[in-house]
N, C-alpha and C positions, 0 to 999 in steps of 0.2 A: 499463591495462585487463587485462594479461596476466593479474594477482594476481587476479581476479574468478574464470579461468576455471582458477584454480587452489582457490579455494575451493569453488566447484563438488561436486567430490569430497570436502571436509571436510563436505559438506551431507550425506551420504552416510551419516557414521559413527552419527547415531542410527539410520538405520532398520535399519543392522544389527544393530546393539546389542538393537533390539524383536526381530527376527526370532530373532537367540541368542537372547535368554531368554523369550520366549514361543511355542518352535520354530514359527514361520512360515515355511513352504517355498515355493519360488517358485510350483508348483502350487496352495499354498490363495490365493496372490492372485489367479492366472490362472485359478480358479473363477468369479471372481466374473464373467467373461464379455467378449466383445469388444463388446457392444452395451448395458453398465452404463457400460463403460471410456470409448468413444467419447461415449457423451451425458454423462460428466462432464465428459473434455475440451472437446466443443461449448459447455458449460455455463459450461464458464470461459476460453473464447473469448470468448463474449457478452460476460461479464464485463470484460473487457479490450478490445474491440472497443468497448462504450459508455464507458469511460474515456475514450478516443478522439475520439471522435465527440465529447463536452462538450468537449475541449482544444481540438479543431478550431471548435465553438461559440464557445467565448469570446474564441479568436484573432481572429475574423473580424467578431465582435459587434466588437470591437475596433478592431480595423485593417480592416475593410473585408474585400475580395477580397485579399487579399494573398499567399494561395499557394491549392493545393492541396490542399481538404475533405480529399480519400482519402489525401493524403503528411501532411497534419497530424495526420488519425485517427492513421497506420502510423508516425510518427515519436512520438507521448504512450504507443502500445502498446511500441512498442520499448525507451522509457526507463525500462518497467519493471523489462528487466532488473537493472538498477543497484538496485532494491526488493530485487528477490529474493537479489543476494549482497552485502547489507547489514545488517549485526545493525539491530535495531527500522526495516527495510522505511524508510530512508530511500535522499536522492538522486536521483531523476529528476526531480525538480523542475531540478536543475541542467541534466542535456540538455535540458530545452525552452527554457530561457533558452541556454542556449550555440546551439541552433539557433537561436533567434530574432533574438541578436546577429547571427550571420553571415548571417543573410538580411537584415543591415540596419536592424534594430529595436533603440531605444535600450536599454542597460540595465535602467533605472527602469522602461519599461514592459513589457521581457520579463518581469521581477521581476512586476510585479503581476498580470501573466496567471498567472503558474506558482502567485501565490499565493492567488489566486481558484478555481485547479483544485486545489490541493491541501488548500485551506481546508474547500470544501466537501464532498471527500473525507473529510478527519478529522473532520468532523462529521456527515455522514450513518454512516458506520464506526463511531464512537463515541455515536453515540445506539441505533442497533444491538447495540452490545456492551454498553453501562449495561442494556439491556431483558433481555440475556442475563445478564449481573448478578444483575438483579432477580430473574427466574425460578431462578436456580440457586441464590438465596437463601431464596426461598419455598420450593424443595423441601428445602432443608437442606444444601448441598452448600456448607457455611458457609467453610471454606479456599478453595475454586475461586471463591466469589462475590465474594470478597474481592480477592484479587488480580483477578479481571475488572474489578470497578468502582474499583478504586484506582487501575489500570491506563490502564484508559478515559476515566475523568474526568479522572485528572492532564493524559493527551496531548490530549483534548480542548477542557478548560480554557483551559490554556495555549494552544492555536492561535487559539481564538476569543477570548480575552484581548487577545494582543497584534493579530492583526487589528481589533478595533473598537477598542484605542486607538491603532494607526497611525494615525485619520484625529483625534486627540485631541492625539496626543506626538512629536515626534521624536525616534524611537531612535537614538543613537548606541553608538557599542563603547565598551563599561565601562572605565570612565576605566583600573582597572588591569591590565585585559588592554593594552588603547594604552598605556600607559608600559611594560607590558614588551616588548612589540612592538618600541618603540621606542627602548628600548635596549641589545636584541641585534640588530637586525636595521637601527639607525644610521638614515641616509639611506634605504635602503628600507622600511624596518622605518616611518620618519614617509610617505612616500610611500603606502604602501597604506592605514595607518590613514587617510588624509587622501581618498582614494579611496575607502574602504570608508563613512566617517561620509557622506561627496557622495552616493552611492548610494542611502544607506539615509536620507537626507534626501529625495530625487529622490522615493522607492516613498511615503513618508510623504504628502508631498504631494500624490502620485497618490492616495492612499487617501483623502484631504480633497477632491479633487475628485470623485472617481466615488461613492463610499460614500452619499452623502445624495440622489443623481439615481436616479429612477425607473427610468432604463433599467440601472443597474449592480443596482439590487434585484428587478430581472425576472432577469438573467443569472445574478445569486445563487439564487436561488427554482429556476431551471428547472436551472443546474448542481445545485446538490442532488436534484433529483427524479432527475436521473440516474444520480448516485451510490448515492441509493436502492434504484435498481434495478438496477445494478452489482454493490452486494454482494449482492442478493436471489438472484442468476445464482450467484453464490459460493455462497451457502449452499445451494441446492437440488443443490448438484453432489456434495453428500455424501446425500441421500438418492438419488440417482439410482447411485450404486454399492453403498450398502446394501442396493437394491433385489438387488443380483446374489447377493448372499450371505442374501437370503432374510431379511432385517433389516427389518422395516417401521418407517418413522420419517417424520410426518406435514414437511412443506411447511415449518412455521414452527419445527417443533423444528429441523429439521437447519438451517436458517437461525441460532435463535437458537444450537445449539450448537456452527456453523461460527463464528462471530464472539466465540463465549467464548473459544473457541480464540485466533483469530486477535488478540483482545485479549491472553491470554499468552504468545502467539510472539511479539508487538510489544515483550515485554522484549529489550532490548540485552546479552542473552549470547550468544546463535547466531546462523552463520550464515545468514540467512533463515528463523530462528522455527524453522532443523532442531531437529527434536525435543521442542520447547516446544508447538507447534502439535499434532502428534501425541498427545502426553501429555494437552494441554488439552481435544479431544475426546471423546479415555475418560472424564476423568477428570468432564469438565461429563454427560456423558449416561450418568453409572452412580452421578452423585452419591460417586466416590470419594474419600479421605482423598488426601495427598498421598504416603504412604509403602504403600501399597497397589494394587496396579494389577492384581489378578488378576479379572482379569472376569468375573463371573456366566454361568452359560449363560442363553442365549436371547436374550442381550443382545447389542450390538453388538461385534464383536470386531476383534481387530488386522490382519486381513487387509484387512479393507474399509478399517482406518484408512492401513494404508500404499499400498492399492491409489488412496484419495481423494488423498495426497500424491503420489504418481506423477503422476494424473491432472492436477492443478492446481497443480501446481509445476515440475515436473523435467522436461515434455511442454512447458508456455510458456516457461520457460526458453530452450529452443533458438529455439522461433517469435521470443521477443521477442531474441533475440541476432541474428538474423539482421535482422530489420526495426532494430535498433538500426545496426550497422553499412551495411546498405544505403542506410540514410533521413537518422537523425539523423548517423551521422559520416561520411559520404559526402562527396565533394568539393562544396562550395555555390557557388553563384554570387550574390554581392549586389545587391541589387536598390537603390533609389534608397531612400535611409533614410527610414525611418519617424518 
């Protein structure tokens, strides 16, 4: 975990990179206001706070009473952190399964909770971000639309792919990553593969039982609407600090041009979309080329863009570092297995 909070500060080197060359001084960020500032971050509380709240939903649809609504909310917010100092915002799907083992809950079905909350994440996120696509298409912002929706669709594709045919196929690990597995790594090297194919046989299964019952396609339906609304709280948290810089940008733009973004930060080169995310916001709401980044007056400008990543990144950041180690890696006590 040390390495996490050592890249931390590598998240650092775009925004200073924008602030050299487009002289942004700590002053034009802290224009923008201490009550622009706070209702971003509140903004993208919500935001994290109902991630939450569905993780906690779908545990308990699940297993019944089996912990803590408010510790399961604070333990799905916490393993965000793991998103954020992770190139393409993967990862916390593994803290809630690592929680959920140690409270007692079999593999197979901590796997299919995490991937029931993460499923319908990537899909409410990526119908969002195709939409912002689409728009930045129609206006002609023809390189940004591109990469949003090649971006969006590939990661979304893919998640909703192999979700509906886990209840079709059982996946196991490609036969030549398991032979190479197994024979550098011998006797272990066959033991994990043979653990790992049990697993992902077990979650398959799970998917063939729950997938076609009416009550797992309420829980799908109503996590989605969540998620829905999760990234909605995202996106309004950039107009709510453009507001301080005197930027007016309606409800649904700064939504759909929060999630263009957020669709080009989800490329796996930085860490946690630093500076990918930044870029993708000018670049989606000025309609700019990709070798071009000097911004129009009257338009949105770099202060509010780095003052919006402060707020929704590098502020939860700590919130979710602390709830990470308080909740999920805390000492557990096991309960009678699930």
């Amino acid at each position: 975990m040390n390495w996490r909070l050592v890249a931390i500060p590598i998240t650092l080197i775009p925004i200073f990179i924008i602030a050299i060359q487009f002289d942004i001084k700590p002053e034009d960020v802290l224009a923008i206001g201490f009550f622009p500032f706070v209702g971003a971050i509140i903004a993208m509380l919500i935001k994290l706070g109902l991630q939450g709240v569905k993780f906690a939903y779908i545990t308990r649809k699940y297993l019944g009473s089996f912990d803590s609504f408010w510790k399961l909310t604070g333990v799905r917010v916490g393993s965000e952190f793991i998103k954020f100092t992770t190139p393409m915002f993967i990862g916390a799907e593994f803290i809630v399964i690592y929680y959920l083992h140690k409270k007692g809950v079999k593999p197979s079905k901590s796997a299919w909770i995490a991937i029931m909350d993460i499923v319908t994440e990537v899909f409410a996120g990526g119908l969002l971000s195709i939409m912002a696509g689409i728009f930045a298409l129609l206006n002609g912002a023809y390189v940004v639309a591109v990469v949003v929706l090649a971006t969006s669709i590939t990661v979304t594709s893919l998640w909703l792919v192999l979700f509906f045919l886990s209840s079709k196929h059982t996946f196991q690990v490609p036969q030549g990553l398991a032979n190479l597995v197994k024979r550098f790594g011998k006797e272990k090297g066959t033991k994990y593969i043979d653990k790992t194919n049990s697993w992902m046989e077990e979650v398959c299964t799970m998917s063939r039982e729950n997938l076609k019952t009416s009550e797992s396609k309420k829980i799908f339906t109503v996590s989605f609407l969540f998620s829905l609304a999760s990234w909605s709280f995202y996106g309004i948290s950039f107009m709510i600090i453009a507001m301080g810089t005197g930027y007016v940008i309606s409800a649904f733009d700064s939504i759909m041009a929060v999630m263009g973004a957020n669709a080009i930060g989800n490329l796996p080169i930085t860490v946690g979309g630093s500076g990918l995310a930044e870029f993708g916001i000018v670049a989606y709401l000025n309609n700019l080329d990709p070798f071009n980044f000097d911004i129009p007056e009257g338009t949105v400008a770099w202060d509010a863009v780095i003052g919006w990543r402060i707020a929704t990144y590098y502020v939860p950041i700590v919130i979710t570092w602390l709830l990470l180690v308080k909740l999920a890696l805390s000492r557990i006590s096991k309960p009678q297995a699930t």
